[in-house]
C-alpha positions in Angstrom: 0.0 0.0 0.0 2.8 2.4 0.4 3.9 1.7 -2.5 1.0 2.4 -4.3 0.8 5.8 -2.8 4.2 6.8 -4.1 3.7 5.7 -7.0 0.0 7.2 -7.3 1.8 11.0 -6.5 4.1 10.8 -9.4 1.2 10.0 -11.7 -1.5 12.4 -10.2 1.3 14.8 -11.8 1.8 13.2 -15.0 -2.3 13.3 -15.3 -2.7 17.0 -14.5 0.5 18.0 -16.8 -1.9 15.9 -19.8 -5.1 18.6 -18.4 -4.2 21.3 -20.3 -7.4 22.9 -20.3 -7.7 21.8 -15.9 -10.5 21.0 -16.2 -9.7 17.8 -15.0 -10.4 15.4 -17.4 -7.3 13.9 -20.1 -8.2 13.0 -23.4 -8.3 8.8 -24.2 -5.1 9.2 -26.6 -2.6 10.9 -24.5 -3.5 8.8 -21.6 -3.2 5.5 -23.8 0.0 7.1 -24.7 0.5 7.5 -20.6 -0.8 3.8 -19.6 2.3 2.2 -22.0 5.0 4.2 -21.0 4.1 3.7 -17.2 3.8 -0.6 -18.2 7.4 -0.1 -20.0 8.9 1.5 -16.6 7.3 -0.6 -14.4 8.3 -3.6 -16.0 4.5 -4.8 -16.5 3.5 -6.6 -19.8 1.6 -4.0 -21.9 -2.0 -5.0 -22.7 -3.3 -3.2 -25.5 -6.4 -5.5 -25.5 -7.3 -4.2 -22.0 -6.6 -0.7 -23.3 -8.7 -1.0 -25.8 -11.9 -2.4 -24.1 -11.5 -0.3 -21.5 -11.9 2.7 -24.2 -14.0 0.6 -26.4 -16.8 3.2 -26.6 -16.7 5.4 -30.0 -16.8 8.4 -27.6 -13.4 10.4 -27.6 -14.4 13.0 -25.8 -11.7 13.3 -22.7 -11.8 11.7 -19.6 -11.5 12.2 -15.8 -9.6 11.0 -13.2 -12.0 8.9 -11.2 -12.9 7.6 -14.9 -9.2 6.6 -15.5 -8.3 4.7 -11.9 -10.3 1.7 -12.4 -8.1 1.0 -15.5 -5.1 2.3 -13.6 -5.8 -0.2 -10.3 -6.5 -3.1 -12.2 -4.5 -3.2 -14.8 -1.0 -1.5 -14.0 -0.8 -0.9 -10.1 -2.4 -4.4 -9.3 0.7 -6.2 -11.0 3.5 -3.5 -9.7 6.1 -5.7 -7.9 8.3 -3.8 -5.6 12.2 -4.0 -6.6 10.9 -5.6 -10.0 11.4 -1.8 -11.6 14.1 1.4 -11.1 11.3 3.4 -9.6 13.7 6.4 -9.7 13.1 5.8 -13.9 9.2 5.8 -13.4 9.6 9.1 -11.2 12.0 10.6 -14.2 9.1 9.9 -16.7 6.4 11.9 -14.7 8.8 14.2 -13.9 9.3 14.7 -17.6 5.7 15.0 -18.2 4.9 17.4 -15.9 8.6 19.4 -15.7 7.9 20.5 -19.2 4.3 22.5 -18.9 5.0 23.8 -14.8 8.7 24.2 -14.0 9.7 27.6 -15.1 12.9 28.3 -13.3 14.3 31.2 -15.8 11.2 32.9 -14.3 13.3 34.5 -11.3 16.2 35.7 -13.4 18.9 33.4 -12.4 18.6 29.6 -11.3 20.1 28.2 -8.4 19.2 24.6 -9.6 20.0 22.4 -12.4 17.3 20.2 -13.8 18.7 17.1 -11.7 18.4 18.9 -8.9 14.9 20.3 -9.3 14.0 16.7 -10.1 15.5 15.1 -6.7 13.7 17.9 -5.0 10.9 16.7 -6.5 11.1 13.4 -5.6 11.5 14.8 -2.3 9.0 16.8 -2.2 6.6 13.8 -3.2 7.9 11.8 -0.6 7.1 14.5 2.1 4.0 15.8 1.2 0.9 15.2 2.4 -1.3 11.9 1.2 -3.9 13.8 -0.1 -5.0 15.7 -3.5 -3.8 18.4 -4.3 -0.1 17.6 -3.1 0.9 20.7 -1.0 3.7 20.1 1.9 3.3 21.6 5.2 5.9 24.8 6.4 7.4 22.2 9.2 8.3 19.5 6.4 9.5 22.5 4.1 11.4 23.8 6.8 12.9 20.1 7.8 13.6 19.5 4.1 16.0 22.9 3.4 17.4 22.3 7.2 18.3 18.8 6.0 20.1 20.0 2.7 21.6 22.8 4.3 23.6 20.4 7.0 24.7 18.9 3.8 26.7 21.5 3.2 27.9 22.8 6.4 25.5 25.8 6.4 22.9 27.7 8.6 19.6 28.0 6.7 18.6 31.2 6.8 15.7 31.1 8.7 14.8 34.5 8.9 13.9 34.8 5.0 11.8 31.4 5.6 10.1 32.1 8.5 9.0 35.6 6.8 7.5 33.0 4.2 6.0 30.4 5.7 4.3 32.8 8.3 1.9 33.9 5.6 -1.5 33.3 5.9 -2.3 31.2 3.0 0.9 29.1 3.6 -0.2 28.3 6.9 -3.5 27.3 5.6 -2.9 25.4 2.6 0.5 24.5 2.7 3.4 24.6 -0.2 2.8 23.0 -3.9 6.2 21.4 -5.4 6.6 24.6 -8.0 6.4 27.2 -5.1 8.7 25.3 -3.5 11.2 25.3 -6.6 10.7 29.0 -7.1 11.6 29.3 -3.3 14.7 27.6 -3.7 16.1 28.6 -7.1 15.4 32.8 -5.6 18.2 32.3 -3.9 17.0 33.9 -0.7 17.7 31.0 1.5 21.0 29.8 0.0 22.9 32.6 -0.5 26.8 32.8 -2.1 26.3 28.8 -2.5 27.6 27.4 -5.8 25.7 25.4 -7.8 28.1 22.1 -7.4 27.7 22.8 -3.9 23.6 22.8 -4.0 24.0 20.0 -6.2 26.3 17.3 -4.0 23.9 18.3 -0.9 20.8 17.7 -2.8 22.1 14.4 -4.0 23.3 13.2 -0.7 19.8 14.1 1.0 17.9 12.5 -1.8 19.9 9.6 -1.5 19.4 9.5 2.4 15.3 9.9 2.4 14.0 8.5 -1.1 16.8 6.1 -1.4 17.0 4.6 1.8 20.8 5.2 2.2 21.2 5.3 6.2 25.4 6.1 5.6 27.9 5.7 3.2 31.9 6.1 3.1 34.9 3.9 2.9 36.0 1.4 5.4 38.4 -1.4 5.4 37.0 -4.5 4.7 38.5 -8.1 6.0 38.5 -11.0 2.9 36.7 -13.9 4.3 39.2 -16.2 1.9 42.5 -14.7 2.0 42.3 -12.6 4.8 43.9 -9.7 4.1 42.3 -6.1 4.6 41.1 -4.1 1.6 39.4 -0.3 1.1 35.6 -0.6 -0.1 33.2 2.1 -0.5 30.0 1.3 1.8 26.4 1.6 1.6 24.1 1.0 4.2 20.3 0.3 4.0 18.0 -0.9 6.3 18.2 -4.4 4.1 20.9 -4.6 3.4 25.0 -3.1 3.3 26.4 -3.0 0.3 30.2 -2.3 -0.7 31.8 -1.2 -3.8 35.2 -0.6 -5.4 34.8 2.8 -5.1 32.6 5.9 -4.8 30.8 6.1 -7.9 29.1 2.8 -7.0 29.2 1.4 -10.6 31.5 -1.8 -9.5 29.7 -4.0 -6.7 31.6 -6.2 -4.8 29.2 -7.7 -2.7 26.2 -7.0 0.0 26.0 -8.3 3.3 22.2 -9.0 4.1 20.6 -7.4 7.1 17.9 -8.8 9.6 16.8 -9.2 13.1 19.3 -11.6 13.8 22.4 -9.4 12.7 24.2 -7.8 15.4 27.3 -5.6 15.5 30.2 -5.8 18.2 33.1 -3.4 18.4 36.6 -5.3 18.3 39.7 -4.5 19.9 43.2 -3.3 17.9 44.8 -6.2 16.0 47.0 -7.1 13.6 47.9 -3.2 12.8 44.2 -2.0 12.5 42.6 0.1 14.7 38.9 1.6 15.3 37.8 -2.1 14.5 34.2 -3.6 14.5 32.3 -6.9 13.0 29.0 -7.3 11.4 27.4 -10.9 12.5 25.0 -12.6 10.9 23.6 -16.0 11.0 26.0 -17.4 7.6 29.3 -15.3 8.4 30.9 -12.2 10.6 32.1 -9.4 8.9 35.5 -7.5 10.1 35.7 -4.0 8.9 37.8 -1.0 10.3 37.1 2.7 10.3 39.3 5.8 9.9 38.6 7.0 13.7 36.7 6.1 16.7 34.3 9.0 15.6 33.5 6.9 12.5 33.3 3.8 13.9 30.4 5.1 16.6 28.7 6.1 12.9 28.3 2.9 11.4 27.7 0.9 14.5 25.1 3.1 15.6 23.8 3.2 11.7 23.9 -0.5 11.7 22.0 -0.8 14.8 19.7 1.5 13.5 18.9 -0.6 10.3 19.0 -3.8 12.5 15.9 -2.3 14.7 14.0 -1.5 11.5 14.2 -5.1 10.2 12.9 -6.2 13.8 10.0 -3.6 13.9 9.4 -4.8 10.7 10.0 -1.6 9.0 11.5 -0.5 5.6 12.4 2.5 5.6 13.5 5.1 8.3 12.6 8.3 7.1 9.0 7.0 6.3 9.0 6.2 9.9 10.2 9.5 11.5 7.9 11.0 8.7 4.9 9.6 10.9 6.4 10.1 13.5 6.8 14.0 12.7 2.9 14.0 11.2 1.7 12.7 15.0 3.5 15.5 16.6 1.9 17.7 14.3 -1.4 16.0 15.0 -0.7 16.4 18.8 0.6 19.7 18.5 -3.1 20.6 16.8 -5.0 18.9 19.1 -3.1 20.8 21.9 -3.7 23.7 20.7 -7.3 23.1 20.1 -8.0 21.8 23.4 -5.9 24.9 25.0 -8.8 27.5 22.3 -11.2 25.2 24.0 -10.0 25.4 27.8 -9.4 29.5 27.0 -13.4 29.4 26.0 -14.6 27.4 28.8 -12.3 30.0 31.1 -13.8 33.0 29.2 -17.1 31.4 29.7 -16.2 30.9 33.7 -15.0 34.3 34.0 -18.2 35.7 32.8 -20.1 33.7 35.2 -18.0 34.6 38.0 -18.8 38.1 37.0 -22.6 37.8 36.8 -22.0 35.6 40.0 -20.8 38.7 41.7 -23.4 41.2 39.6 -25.6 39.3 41.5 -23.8 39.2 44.9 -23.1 42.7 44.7 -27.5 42.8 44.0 -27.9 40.7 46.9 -25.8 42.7 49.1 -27.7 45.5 48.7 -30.9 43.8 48.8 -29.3 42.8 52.4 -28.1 46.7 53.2 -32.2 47.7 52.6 -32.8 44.7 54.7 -30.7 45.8 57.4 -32.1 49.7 57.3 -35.9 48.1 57.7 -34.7 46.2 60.9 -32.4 49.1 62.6 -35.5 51.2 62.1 -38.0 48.9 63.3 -35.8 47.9 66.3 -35.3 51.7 66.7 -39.4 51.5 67.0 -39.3 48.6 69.1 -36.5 49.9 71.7 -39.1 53.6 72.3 -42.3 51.1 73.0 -39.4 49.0 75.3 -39.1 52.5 76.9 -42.0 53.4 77.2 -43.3 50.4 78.9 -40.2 50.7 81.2 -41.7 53.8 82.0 -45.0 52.9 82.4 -43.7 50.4 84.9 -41.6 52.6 87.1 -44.8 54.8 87.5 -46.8 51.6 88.4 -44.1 50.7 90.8 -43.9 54.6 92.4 -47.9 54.0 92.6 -47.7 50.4 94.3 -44.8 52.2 96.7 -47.4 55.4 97.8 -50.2 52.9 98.3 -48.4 50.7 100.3 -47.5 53.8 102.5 -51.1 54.5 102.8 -52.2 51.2 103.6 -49.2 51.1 106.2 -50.3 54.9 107.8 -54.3 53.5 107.8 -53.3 49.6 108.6 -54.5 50.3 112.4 -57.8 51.8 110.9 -60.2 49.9 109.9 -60.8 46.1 108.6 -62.9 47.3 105.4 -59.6 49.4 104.3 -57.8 46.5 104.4 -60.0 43.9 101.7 -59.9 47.6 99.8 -56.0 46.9 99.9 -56.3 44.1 98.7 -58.2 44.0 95.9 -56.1 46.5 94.8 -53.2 44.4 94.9 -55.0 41.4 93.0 -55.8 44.1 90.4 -52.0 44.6 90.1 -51.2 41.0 89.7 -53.9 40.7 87.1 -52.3 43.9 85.3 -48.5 42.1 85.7 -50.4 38.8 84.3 -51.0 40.5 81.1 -47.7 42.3 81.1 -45.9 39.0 81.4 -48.7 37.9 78.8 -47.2 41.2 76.4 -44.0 40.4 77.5 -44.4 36.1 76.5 -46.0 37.5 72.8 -42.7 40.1 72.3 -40.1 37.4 73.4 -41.9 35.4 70.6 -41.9 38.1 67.8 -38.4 38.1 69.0 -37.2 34.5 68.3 -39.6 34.8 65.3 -36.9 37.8 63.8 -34.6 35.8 65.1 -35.4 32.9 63.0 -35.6 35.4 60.1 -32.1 37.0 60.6 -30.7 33.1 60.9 -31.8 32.6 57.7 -30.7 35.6 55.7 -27.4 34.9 57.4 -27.0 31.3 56.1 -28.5 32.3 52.2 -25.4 34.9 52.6 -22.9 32.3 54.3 -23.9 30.0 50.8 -23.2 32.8 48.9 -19.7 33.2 50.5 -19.3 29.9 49.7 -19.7 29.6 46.5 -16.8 32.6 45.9 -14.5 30.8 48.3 -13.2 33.5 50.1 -15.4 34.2 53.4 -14.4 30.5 54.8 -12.5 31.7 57.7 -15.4 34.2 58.6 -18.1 32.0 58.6 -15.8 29.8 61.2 -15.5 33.1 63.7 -19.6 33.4 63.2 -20.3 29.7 64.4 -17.8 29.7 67.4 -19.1 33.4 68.3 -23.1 31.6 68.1 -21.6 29.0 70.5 -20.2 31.8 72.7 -23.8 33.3 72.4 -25.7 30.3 73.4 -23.3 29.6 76.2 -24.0 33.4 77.5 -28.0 32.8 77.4 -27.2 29.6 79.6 -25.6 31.0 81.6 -28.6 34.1 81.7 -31.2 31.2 81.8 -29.4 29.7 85.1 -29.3 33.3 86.4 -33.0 33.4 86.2 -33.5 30.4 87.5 -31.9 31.7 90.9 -33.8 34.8 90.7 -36.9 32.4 90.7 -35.6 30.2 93.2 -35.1 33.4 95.5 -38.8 34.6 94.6 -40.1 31.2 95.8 -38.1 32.0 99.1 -39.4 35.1 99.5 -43.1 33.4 98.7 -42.0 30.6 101.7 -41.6 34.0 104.0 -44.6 35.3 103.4 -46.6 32.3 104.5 -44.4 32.5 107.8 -45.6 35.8 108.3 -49.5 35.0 107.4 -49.2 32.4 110.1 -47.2 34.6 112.8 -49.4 37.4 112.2 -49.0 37.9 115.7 -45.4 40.0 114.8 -47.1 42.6 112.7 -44.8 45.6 113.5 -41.6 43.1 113.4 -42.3 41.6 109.8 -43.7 45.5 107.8 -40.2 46.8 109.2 -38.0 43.4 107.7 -40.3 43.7 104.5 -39.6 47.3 103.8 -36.1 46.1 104.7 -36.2 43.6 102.1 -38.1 46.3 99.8 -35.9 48.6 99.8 -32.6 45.4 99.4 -35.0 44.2 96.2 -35.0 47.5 94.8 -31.0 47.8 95.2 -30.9 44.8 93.6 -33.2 45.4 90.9 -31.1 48.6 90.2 -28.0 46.7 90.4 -29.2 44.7 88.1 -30.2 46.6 85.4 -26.8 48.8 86.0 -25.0 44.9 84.9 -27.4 44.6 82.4 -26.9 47.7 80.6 -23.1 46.8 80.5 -23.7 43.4 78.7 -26.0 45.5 76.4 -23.6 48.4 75.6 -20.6 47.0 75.4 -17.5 49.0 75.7 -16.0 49.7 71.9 -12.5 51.0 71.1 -11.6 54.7 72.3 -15.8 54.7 74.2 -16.1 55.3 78.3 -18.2 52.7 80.2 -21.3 54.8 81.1 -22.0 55.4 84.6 -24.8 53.7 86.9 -26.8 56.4 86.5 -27.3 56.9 82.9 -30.1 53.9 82.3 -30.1 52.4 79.5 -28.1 55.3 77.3 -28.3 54.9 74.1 -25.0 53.7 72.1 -23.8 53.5 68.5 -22.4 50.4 67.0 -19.3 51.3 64.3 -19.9 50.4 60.9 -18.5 47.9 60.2 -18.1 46.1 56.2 -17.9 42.4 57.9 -21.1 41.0 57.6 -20.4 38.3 60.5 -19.8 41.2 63.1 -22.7 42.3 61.5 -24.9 39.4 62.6 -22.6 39.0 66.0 -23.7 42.7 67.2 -27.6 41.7 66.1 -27.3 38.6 68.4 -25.6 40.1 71.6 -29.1 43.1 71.1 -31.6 40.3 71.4 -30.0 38.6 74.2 -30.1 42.3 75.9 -33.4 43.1 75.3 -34.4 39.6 76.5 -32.6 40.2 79.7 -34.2 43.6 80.1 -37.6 41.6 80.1 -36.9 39.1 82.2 -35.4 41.7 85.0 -38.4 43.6 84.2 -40.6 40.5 85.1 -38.6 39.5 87.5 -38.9 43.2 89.6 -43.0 43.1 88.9 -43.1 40.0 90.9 -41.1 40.8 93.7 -43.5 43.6 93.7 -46.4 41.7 93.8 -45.0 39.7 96.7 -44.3 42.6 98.6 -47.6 43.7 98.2 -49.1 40.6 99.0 -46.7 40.5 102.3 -48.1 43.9 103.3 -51.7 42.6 103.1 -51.0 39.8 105.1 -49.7 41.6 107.9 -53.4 43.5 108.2 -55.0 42.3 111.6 
């Protein structure tokens, strides 16, 4: 099959030279004309019979190229034998053919090449190229190709006058076609002050490395296998096979030593007055030969190695090989590059979405700012009706205080004064009832807020998230809800001693119902303990309004006497402090009602002590 594509490049050339009109089709005569001369340099039997019936119809009008392969298949390439024919003679006849209408090299003004030369790059050219219709090469093969012939003779490539070319648009696209090429070469541009003799032996020695096969060539001294005795040969080595001649020009063989995966090659020690020594083995004989210089010797060993592994991987030729090998890394160059286009789209296309992501963040945030306004201004609302029920209670408390007096001035009066008294006091404990009833719904709306804020917190936590930066921030906020929950413990115990106490105080009272007998004794202990509950109750509220206010950098700690002063919390852009300050308000203001609770009670008791002391 490889062989068949070679040969099908050459004629695709010869075809197209007969299409003088290109419009792709060859008239039946000049490709009758075509199908003998390719038989004669193939070295097939020429059937004109075949010929014939294959054109049999009276029709002469031309034909086209999908028209002429059948006959071309079945007739000529079917019975090709490879080595049966000089294919360098079959490439010279469509060289001919198509050299005379395309090749133009006076065109430039001077010409670098002779017609040999244009006709091994050619041949080059062909063997390089791409296997598909219309032959172009790619820049990296044309650019391999004139680096190749350019370390034939010893010389840089000017790479600057190449890269200018190749870096066109259209050359990049398409590639090269064999006559650009020429024209490339015979300008001059990239060989410049090179002779023609020069070009020529450079050319040569390239075209006889890649088209021919020829892995190294050069004199070495050859041991007789009969006589022993050391003669000069010219070699030439092929992945087959290595050949050696009298002399350069290759015209006098002498003999071939076959090559296969069973050869080997050993280097020899210095003996018998030769030096740089090494043997070919094979399975019939072993070969002495000696080099010129160590240098050399490394050459040819490593070149017979070389041509050893092809015949193992099964392998003819080694510039086909690294020709594949060069078209894969082209492939996988192009599919790197498309996959990087691809991963430069998809990280274009994240980019954007990160930056809608944070359009609608930045959206959200502000959504959250409004948010935040509506509650400071509600909780503004809900701290004045706080106040103002604060209020109401102290005046309640300085009225339960002035009737107390009363009922302690008139408690020697009169009997009827007293159940007075005392209805009075249940109507206060009825009024407390439904303040602790207020109180209960407000604690409620409280936790229901609460709930509310918890939630915006954690849609705002998942939003964090998702940009992967607020980690550490949503780590302070849980240890500092922990903190939180630990302080309302540690409230919620607090109240439970206040309760516990208030049961005491309730255990008292029934001491002094059944001692009424100590009347005087237990009104002076219960103002006593009036006026130590009232202490307390302002002592109280003075710690409460510390844990409510507390003390920011560069503020002074109010004094006792202040109340609950208002503060004002410093802006702040973290969103967790945010919530943190929200939280520590709450558990305030629940504080504040459950001292406020706490102090209507203990008034209630005290009244109810009063009362009981009545005869």
């Amino acid at each position: 099959m490889e062989l068949r594509a070679e040969l099908l490049k050459s004629i695709w050339y010869a075809f197209t030279a007969l299409d003088v009109e290109k419009s792709g089709k060859v008239s039946k005569s000049q490709l009758k004309v075509l199908s003998h001369n390719l038989c004669t340099v193939l070295s097939i039997p020429h059937d004109p019979v075949a010929l014939e019936e294959h054109f049999r119809d009276d029709d002469d009008g031309p034909v086209s190229s999908q028209g002429y392969m059948p006959y071309l298949n079945k007739y000529i390439l079917d019975k090709v034998e490879e080595g049966a024919f000089v294919k360098e003679n079959f490439d010279e006849l469509c060289w001919t053919l198509t050299a005379k209408k395309n090749y133009r090299p006076e065109k430039n003004g001077k010409s670098v090449l002779l017609m040999r030369d244009a006709f091994r790059l050619w041949c080059l050219f062909n063997f390089l190229s791409e296997d598909k219709y219309p032959l172009v090469m790619v820049p990296d093969e044309v650019e391999y190709l004139l680096k190749k012939v350019c370390m034939a003779m010893s010389v840089e490539l000017n790479c600057v006058e190449l890269e200018d070319y190749i870096s066109q648009e259209a050359v990049q696209q398409t590639g090269i076609t064999v006559w650009v090429f020429l024209d490339l070469v015979n300008s001059g541009k990239l060989m410049r002050g090179m002779d023609k003799d020069t070009v020529s032996m450079a050319i040569e020695e390239v075209y006889r490395e890649i088209v021919q096969d020829v892995l190294k060539e050069g004199y070495l001294w050859k041991r007789g296998q009969l006589r022993r005795n050391w003669t000069e040969r010219w070699f030439t080595l092929r992945p087959s096979t290595l050949a050696y001649f009298v002399s350069e020009d290759r015209k006098d063989r002498k003999g071939s030593i076959p090559l296969d995966r069973n050869c080997c090659v050993e280097v020899l020690p210095d003996k018998d007055g030769k030096r740089c020594m090494f043997c070919v083995k094979t399975p019939a004989k072993t070969y002495e030969m000696s080099a010129s210089d160590t240098k050399q010797r490394q050459e040819w060993t490593t070149a017979i190695q070389t041509a050893i592994r092809l015949q193992a991987e099964g392998k003819s030729s080694l510039h086909k090989d690294l020709k594949l090998k060069r078209r894969d890394q082209r492939e996988q160059r192009e599919r790197r590059r498309a996959a990087k286009e691809e991963e430069l789209a998809r990280l274009r296309a994240l980019q954007e979405e990160k930056e809608h992501k944070l359009q609608e963040l930045e959206l959200l945030k502000e959504a959250q700012r409004q948010a935040e306004a509506l509650l400071r201004e509600d909780e503004q609302r809900r701290r004045e009706q706080h106040e103002e029920l604060q209020r109401a209670l102290e005046v309640q408390l300085r009225e339960a205080e002035e009737a107390r007096a009363s009922m302690q001035v008139e408690m020697a009066l009169k009997e009827a004064e007293a159940e007075r008294q005392k209805k009075r006091i249940k109507e206060l404990e009825e009024m407390q009832q439904r303040l602790e009833e207020a109180l209960h719904l407000e604690i409620k709306a409280r936790q229901d807020e609460e709930a509310f804020r918890y939630a915006q917190a954690r849609l705002l936590a998942e939003e964090e998230e998702k940009l992967k930066a607020l980690m550490s921030l949503k780590e302070e906020q849980e240890e500092y809800i922990l903190k939180t929950q630990r302080e309302k413990q540690e409230l919620k115990q607090e109240m439970e001693n206040k309760s516990r106490s208030l049961e005491e105080a309730t255990r008292q009272l029934e001491e002094v119902r059944a001692n009424r007998h100590r009347v005087d004794q237990d009104v002076v202990a219960a103002q006593r303990k009036l006026r130590q509950a009232s202490t307390n109750v302002k002592h109280w509220n003075v710690q409460m309004n510390r844990l409510m206010h507390p003390i920011g950098p560069g503020e002074k700690r109010p004094t006792i006497g202040s109340g609950f002063s208002s503060f004002r919390v410093p802006t702040q852009k973290d969103p967790g402090l945010k919530l943190r300050q929200r939280s520590e308000e709450k558990d305030e203001e629940s504080k504040e009602n459950v001292d406020s609770s706490a102090l209507a009670k203990r008034l209630s008791h005290a009244s109810d002590s009063d009362m009981d002391t009545l005869p």
